[in-house]
C-alpha angles and dihedrals in degrees: 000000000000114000104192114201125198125191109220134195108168097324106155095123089066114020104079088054086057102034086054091046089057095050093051087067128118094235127096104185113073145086140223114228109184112194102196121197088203114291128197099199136083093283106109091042098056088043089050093056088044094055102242116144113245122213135178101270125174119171118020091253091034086052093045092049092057097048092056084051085071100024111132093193133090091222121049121200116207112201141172111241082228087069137089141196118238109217109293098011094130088051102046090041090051097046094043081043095051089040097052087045090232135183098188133015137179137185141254111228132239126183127264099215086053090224115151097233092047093051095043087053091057092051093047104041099034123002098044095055094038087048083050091045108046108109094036096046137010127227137174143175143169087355127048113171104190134157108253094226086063094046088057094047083060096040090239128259116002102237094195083068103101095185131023093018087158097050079056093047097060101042096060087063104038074065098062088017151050108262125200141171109235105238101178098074132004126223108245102238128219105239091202096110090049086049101042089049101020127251093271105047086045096052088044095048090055089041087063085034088065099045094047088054092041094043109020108019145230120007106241106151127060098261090145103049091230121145131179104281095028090144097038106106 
C-alpha cells in the first residue's frame, strides 16, 4: 500500500485537480491522508467528499510528520496540494523505484501550463543539476517516495527547518539509503510561486537556499520570510 499525504492550508482552488488526478491512477491500493494546518476555505470539505482521511497538519514538515504517524502504507508519498499525477504515474514511478532498489526518490519537474520556455527553465535551472547531482547531493521538491521504515530510522522531517525542509529531508536518508531521482514521469509543477515573486528572485532565493545549507547549515531561522500558503491568494 501507498499512503500519499498532502499538507493543506486553504487549497481549494487546487485539491480536487489533484485529488482527481490521483484517483484516475492505475493503483488500488493506496490511501489519502490530508494533514490540514486549519483552512477556511472550502479544503476539508472537498477532501471529505473525496474520502480522504483528514487529520490535524501545521507546517508542511510538521503536517507530513503527522500523516506518516497514521499512515497504513509501507511507502509513503509526500506531496504539495499545487501538484498533479499524469496518467500512470503511480505505476511508472513504483516499478523505476522497485528496479533501482531505492529508499528515497524525488522527482524532476515539468511545467503545468506545457509552454516550451517554461519547460526549458525548469531543465536548466533545476532537473538538469539535480540529475548531475544525484549521487553527490540529494534534492527534492513538490514529490518525496520513501519506505516508511526509513523515514522512521531518520525521525522524519525536521520541523525546526524553516526552508528547504525537503532538501533536508533527503539528505538525511541518502545517508542511511539509497537515493535516486524518478526518470520515468515529472511531477507538473505549479508556477505560482514563480508568478507571485518573479523567476529571478525565486531562483535566486533557492540558489542562496543551497549555499546557506552547504556552508552554514541548516536554515533554521526565517531568513526568507516564507511562511506555509505563501502562494495561496
Amino acid at each position: 500500500m501507498i499512503s500519499i499525504i498532502i499538507p493543506t492550508l486553504d487549497e481549494e482552488k487546487r485539491l480536487l485537480f489533484l485529488l482527481s488526478s490521483i484517483k484516475n491512477q492505475n493503483f488500488p491500493d493506496l490511501e489519502i491522508i490530508l494533514a490540514d494546518a486549519g483552512s477556511e476555505d472550502r479544503t476539508i470539505e472537498i477532501a471529505e467528499k473525496e474520502g480522504c482521511r483528514i487529520i490535524k497538519g501545521g507546517s508542511p514538515s510538521k503536517g507530513r510528520n503527522e500523516g506518516a504517524k497514521v499512515a497504513r502504507g509501507d511507502l509513503l508519498f509526500f506531496l504539495d496540494a499545487d501538484t498533479f499525477l499524469s496518467a500512470d504515474f503511480l505505476e511508472k514511478a513504483l516499478k523505476e523505484f522497485q528496479e533501482r532498489k531505492l529508499d528515497v526518490a524525488s522527482f524532476c519537474l515539468d511545467s503545468q501550463a506545457g509552454r516550451m520556455g517554461e519547460k526549458f527553465l525548469f531543465n536548466f535551472f533545476y532537473n538538469w543539476p539535480i540529475l548531475f547531482l544525484e549521487k553527490i547531493l540529494a534534492h527534492a521538491t513538490q514529490a518525496i517516495l520513501v519506505k516508511k521504515e526509513v523515514f522512521e530510522k531518520v525521525k522524519g522531517f525536521d520541523e525546526e527547518v524553516k526552508f528547504a525542509e525537503d532538501h533536508n529531508f533527503v539528505r538525511r536518508v541518502s545517508k542511511i539509503g539509497r537515493f535516486g531521482i524518478i526518470r520515468s514521469v515529472k511531477i507538473p509543477a505549479s508556477l505560482r510561486r514563480f508568478e507571485k515573486d518573479g523567476w529571478v528572485l525565486t531562483y535566486f532565493r533557492y540558489i542562496l537556499a543551497e549555499l546557506h545549507m552547504i556552508f552554514l547549515g541548516d536554515i533554521k531561522k526565517e531568513i526568507f520570510k516564507y511562511k506555509f500558503g505563501h502562494y495561496k491568494k
